[in-house]
C-alpha positions as CSV (number, residue, x, y, z in Angstrom):
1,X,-39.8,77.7,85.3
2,X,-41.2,75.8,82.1
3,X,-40.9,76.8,78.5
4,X,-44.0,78.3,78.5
5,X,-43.4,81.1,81.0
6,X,-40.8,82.4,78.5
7,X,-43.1,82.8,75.7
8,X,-43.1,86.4,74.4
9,X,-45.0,87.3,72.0
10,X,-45.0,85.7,68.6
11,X,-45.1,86.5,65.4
12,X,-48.3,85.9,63.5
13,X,-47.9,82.3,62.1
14,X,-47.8,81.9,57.9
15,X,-51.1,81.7,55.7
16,X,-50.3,77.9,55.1
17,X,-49.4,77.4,58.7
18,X,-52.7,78.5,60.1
19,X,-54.4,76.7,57.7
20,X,-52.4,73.4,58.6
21,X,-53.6,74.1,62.2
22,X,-57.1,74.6,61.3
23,X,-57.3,71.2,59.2
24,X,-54.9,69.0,61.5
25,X,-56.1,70.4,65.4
26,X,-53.5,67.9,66.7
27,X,-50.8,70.4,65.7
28,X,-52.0,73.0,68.1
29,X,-51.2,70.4,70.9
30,X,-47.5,69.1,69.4
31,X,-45.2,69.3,71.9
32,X,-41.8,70.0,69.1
33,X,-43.3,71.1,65.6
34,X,-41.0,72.0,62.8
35,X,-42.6,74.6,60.3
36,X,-40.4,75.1,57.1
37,X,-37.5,74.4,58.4
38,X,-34.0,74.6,56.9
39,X,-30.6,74.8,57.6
40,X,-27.2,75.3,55.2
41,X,-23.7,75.6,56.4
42,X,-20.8,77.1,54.2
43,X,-18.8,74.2,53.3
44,X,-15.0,74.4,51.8
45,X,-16.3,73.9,48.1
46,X,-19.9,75.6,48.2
47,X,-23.1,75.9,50.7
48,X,-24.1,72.6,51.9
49,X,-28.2,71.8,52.2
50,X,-28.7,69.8,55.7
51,X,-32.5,70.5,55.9
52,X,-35.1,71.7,53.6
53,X,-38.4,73.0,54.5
54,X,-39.0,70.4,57.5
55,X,-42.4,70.1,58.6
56,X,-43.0,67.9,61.4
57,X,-44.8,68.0,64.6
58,X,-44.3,65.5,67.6
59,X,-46.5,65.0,70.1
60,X,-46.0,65.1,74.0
61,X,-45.3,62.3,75.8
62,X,-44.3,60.4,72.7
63,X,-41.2,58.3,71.7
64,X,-40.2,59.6,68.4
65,X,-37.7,58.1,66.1
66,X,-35.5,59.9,63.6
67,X,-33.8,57.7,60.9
68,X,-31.9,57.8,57.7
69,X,-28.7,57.5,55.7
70,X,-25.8,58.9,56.6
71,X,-25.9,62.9,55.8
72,X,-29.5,63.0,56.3
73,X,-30.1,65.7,58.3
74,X,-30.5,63.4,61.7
75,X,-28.3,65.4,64.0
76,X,-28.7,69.1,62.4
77,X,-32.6,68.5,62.7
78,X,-32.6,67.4,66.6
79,X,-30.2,69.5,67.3
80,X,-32.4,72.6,66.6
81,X,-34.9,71.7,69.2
82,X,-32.3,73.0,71.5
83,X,-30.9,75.5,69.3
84,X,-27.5,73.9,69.5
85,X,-27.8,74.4,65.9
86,X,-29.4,77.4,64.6
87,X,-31.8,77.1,61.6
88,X,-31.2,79.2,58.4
89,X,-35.1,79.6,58.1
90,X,-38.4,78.4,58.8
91,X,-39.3,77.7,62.5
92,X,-39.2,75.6,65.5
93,X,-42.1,75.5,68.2
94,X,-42.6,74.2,71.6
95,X,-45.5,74.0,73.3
96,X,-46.4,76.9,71.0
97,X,-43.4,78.9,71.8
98,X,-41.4,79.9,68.7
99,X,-37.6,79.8,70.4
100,X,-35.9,81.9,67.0
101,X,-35.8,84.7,69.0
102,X,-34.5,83.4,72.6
103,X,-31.8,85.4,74.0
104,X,-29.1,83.7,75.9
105,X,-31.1,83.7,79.5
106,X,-34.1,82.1,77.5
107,X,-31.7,79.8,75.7
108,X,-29.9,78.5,79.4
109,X,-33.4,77.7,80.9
110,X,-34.7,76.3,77.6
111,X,-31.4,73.6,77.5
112,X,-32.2,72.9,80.9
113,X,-36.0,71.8,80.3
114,X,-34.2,69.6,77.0
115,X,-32.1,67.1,78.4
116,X,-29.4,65.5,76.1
117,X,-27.5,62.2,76.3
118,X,-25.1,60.9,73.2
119,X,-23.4,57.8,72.1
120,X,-20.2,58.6,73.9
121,X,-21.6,59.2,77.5
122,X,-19.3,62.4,77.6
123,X,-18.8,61.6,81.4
124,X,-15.9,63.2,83.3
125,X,-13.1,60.8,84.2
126,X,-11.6,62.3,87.4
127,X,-15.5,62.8,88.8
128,X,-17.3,59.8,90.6
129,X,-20.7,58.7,89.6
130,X,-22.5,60.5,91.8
131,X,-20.3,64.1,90.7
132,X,-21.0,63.4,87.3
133,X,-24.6,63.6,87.6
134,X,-24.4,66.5,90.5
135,X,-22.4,69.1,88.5
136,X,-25.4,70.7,86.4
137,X,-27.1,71.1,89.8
138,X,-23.8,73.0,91.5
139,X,-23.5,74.7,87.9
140,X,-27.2,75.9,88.4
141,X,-26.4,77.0,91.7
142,X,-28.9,74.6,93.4
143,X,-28.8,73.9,97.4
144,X,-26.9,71.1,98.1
145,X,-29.8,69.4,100.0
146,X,-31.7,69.7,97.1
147,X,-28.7,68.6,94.7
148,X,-28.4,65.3,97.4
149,X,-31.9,64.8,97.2
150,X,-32.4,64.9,93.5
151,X,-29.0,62.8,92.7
152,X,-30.1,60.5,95.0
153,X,-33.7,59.8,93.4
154,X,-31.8,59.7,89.6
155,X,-29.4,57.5,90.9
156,X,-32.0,54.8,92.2
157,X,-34.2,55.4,89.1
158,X,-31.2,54.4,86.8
159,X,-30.4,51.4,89.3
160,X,-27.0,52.5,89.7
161,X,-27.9,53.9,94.0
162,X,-24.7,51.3,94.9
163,X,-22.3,52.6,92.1
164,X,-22.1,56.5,93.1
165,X,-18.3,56.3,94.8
166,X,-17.3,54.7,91.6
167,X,-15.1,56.8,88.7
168,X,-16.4,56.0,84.9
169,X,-13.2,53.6,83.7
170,X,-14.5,51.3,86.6
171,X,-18.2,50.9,84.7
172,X,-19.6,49.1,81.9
173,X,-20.2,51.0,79.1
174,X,-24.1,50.1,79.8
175,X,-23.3,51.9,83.4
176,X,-22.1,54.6,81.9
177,X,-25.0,55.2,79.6
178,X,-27.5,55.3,82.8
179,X,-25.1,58.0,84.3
180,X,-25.7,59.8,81.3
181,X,-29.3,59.7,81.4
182,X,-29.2,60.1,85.1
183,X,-27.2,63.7,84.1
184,X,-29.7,64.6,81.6
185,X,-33.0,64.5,83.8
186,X,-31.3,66.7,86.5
187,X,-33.8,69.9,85.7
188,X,-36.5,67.7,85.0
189,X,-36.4,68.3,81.3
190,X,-39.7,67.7,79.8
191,X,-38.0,66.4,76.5
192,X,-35.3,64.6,76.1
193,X,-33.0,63.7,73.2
194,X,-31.1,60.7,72.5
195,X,-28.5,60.5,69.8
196,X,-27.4,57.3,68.9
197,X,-27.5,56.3,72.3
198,X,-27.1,53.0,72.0
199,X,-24.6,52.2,69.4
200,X,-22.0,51.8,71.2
201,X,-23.6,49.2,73.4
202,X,-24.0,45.4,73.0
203,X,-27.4,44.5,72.3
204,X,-28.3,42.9,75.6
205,X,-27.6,46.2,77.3
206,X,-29.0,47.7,74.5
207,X,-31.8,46.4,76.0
208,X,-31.6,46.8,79.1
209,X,-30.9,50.9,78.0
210,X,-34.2,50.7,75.9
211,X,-36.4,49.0,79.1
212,X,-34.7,52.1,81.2
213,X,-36.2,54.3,78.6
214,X,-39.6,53.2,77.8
215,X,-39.8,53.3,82.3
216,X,-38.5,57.3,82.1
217,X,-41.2,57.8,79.3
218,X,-43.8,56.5,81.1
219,X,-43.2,57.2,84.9
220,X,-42.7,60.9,83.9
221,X,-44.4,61.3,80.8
222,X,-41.4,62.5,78.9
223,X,-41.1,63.3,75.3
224,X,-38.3,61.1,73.9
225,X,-36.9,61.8,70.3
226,X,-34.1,59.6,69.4
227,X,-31.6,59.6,66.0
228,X,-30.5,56.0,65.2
229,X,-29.1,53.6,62.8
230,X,-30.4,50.7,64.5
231,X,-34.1,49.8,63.1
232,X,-34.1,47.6,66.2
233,X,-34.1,50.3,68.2
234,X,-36.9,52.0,66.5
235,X,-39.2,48.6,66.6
236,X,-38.9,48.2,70.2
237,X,-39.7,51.4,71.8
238,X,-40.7,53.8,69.1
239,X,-44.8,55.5,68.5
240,X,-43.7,56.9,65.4
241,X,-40.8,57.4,63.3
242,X,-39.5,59.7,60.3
243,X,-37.5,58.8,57.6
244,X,-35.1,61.6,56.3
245,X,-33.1,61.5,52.9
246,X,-30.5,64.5,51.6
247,X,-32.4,67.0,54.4
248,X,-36.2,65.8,53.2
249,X,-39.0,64.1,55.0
250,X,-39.4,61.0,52.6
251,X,-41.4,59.1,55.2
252,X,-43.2,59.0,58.0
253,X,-46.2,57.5,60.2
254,X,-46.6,55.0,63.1
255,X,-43.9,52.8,63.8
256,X,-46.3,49.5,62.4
257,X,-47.0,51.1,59.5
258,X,-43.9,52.3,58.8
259,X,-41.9,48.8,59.3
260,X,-44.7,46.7,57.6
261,X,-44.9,48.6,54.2
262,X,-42.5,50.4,53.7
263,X,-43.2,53.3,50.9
264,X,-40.3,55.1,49.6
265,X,-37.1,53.2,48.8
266,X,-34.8,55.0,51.6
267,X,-37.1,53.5,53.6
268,X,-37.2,49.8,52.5
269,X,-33.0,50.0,52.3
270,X,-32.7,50.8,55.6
271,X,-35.5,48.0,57.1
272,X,-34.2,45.9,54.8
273,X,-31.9,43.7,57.8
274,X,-35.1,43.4,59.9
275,X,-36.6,41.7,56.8
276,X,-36.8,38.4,55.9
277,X,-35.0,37.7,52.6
278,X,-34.9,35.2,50.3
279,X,-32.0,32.2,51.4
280,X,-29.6,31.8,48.4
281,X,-30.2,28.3,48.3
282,X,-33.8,28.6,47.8
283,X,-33.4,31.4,45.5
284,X,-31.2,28.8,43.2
285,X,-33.0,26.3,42.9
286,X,-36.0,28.2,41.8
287,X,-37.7,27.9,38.5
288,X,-40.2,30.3,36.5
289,X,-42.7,27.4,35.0
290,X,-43.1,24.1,36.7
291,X,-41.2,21.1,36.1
292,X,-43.6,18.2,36.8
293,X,-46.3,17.8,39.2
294,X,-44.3,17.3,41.8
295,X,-43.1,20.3,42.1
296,X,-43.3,22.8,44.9
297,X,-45.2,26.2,44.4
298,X,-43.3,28.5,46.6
299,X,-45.7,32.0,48.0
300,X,-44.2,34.5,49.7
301,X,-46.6,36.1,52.4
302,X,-46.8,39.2,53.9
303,X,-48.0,41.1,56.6
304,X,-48.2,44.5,57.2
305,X,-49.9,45.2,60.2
306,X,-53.2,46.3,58.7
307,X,-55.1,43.5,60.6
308,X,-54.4,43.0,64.7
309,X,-54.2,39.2,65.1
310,X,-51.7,36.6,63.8
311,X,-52.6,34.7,61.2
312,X,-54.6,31.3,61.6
313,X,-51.9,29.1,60.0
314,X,-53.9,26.2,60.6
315,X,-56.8,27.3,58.8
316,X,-54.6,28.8,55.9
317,X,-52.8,25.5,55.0
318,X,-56.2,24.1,54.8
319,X,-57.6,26.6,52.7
320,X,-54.1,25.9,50.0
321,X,-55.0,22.2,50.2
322,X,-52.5,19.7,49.5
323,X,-49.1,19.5,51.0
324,X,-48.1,23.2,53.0
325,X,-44.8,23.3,54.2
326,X,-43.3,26.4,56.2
327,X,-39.9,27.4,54.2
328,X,-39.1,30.6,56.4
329,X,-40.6,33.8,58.3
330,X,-42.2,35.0,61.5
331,X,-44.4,36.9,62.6
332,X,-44.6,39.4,65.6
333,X,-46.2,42.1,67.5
334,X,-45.3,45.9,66.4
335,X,-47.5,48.4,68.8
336,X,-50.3,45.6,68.9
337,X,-49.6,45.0,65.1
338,X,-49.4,41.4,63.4
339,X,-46.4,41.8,60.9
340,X,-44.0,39.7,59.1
341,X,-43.4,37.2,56.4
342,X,-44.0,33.4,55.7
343,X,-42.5,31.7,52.6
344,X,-44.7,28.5,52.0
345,X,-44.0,25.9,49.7
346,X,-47.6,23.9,48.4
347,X,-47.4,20.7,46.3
348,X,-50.5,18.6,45.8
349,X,-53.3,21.2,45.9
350,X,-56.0,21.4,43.3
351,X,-55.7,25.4,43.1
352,X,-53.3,26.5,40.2
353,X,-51.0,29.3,41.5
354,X,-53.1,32.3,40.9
355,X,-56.1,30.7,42.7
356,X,-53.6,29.7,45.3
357,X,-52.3,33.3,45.5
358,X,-56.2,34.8,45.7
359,X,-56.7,32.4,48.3
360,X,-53.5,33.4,50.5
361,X,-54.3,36.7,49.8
362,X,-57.8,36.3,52.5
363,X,-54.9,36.0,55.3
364,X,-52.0,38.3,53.7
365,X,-52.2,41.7,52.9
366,X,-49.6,40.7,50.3
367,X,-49.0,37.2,48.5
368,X,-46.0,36.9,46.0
369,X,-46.0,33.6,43.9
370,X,-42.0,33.3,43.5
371,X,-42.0,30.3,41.4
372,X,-41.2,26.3,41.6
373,X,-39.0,24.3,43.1
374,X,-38.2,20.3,43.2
């Protein structure tokens, strides 16, 4: 039974959401859409504000990332799209269903079309590989041909078909992640939600857990919306992303335009590691005016994804003239996006620096003239 047999009928949507719809079609197809959505608890000393007035939609078959600081609102905002966490106001669609008003029956077959799996596997320790995954099926009361069957197909999907006599303390934790998301596409959940799966792995299994992920969204067409504090994790298998701060959507777009300029300052904090910064010693020896003729004009480069192909680093040093020598940086590919920074260091070029920074700028969508050095 899908989500969308459940619908009963809904409440007429706001003045502002209709309008929304009308101007932004794409909303009427979101698979999860958030529409003022908030959420307080009573804390010890006061009411605390997790979310305020969320609205987001996510589309299906899309890998969506959710980021931010610590006490964001990471956790309380997925955690309403299985009403784990019930919202204080505002509402949560999907497919067009507004689940607020899901009784318990709704609520079971709603969780089991959402599957789930968290940073500490939550596996049981007496059960072998192949109970662990089994147990919502017998829960559900499903056949146990059909249980075999469909343990036997997760099993092979997550590559674990030789490792379903063992017991979890006998697995890597990499292992026991792919039990986990074995477990949580038992019902053939059409979403599924992944919080801070990975950080708890190394990053070589986190890649190999990432790979496992981007197959599952695109073998069965699965939504996947994922919490995490690794930008890592968002660059290499994320669509789109959204950046929360103190329960508010500060940020949000394509996962390129997101990572290659950065607009609010949560945002450029919490890319900041995947950036390129500035080597103390270079940053030392720098100097505001030059020294003497000899000295080096150091440009800082950027890229932001707004144009498709790397940069023609031949025909830029040309275009400087003189002596170019690379410093630092990289480029790479973001969702078939050029981004990334080159610090260059020009001596002997005919150009002063702001002609030099123009001229950079026809291959940069950002040129920064840093200073001198000797």
């Amino acid at each position: 039974m899908s989500v969308a047999s459940l619908q009963r009928p809904r409440p007429e949507p706001a003045p502002q959401s209709a309008v929304q719809a009308q101007l932004h079609p794409e909303l009427n197809r979101a698979h999860v859409r958030f529409i003022g959505l908030t959420k307080t608890y009573q804390g010890q000393q006061g009411p605390v504000h997790a979310l305020h007035g969320i609205d987001l939609a996510i589309q299906h078959g899309e890998v969506f990332g959710i980021i931010g600081r610590s006490g964001a609102g990471k956790s309380s905002l997925i955690r309403t799209i299985n009403r784990l966490e019930q919202p204080s106001s505002g509402r949560v669609l999907i497919d067009q269903v507004d689940i607020g008003d899901f009784d318990e029956d709704r609520l079971v077959e709603l969780r089991r079309r959402i599957g789930m799996i968290f940073q500490h596997f939550n596996l049981m320790s007496a059960k072998t590989v192949w109970q662990n995954v089994e147990l919502p099926l017998k829960v559900a009361g499903v056949p146990k041909e059909q249980r075999e069957r469909k343990v036997r197909e997760l099993l092979e999907l997550v590559g674990l078909q030789d490792k379903h006599k063992a017991y979890p303390a006998q697995l890597s934790g990499g292992q026991k992640q792919r039990v986990g998301i074995a477990r949580a596409l038992v019902h053939d959940p059409a979403i599924l939600l992944c919080d801070e799966a990975t950080s708890a792995l190394d990053p070589e299994t986190t890649q190999s857990i990432l790979g496992l992920l981007k197959e599952i969204n695109q073998r069965l067409g699965l939504t996947i919306i994922l919490i995490t504090h690794e930008m890592a994790v968002i660059r290499d298998i994320c669509d789109r992303v959204v950046v929360l701060e103190h329960g508010h959507v500060v940020e949000q777009g394509p996962v390129w335009e997101v990572f290659g300029n950065p607009q609010h300052e949560v945002s450029k904090t919490l890319l900041a590691p995947l950036q390129h910064s500035l080597p103390d010693e270079l940053q030392s020896r720098l100097l505001e005016q030059s020294p003497s003729v000899d000295a080096a004009l150091v440009l800082r480069l950027q890229f932001t994804g707004s144009q498709r192909d790397e940069p023609d680093l031949a025909a830029l040093f040309n275009a400087l003239g003189g002596k170019v020598r690379l410093l630092q940086g990289g480029v790479e590919r973001i969702q078939g996006h050029a981004l990334g920074q080159l610090l260059l260091a020009v001596t002997g070029s005919p150009l002063d620096a702001e002609a030099l920074r123009q001229r950079a700028s026809q291959w940069a969508q950002q040129v920064e003239v840093l200073g001198y050095v000797v």
